[in-house]
N, C-alpha and C positions, 0 to 999 in steps of 0.2 A: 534560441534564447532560453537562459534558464530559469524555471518558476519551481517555487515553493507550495507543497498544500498540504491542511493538517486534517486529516480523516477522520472523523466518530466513525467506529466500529466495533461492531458486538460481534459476540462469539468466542473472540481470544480469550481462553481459560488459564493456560501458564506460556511458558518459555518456548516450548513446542509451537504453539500457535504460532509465534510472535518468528520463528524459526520458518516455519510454514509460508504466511506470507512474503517475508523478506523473501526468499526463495523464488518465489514465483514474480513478485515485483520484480527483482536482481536482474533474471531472465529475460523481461521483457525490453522493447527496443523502444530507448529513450529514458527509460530510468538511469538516474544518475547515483541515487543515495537513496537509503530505505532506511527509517527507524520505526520501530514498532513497539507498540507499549500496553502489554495487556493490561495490567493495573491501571491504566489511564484510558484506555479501550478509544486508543490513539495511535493513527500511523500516520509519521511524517512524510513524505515522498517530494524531493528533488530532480526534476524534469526536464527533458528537452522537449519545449511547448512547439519547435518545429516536427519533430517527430511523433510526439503521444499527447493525450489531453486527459485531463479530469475523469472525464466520462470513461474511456479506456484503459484506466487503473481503477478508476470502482470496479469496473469489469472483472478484471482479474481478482481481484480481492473479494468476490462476489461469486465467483466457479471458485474459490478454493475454499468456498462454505459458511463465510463470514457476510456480516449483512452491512454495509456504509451505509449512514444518515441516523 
């Protein structure tokens, strides 16, 4: 099933970040869609809630140096 979740995240500084993460979300198994908004220090992520969860993309977005919450 597919879920929606909208991230606070600190750290993203320009385009690069925002580049960064997508990347690393993109990768991961169960992401569907990634948008990333450093000016809003916001990342959207599109999910397959049978595959990955919440907790398992803060993760990854959390090793790739940025902080969720």
């Amino acid at each position: 099933m597919s879920e929606s979740v909208s991230l606070d995240v600190t750290g993203m500084k320009c385009g690069g970040c925002e580049t960064n993460v997508k990347k690393k979300l993109d990768a991961t198994d169960g992401v569907i869609s990634v948008e990333a908004k450093h000016k809003e220090n916001k990342v959207d992520v599109e999910f397959d809630s049978a595959v990955t969860n919440v907790e398992a993309i803060s993760s990854v977005i959390t090793e790739a140096g940025f902080v969720v919450g």
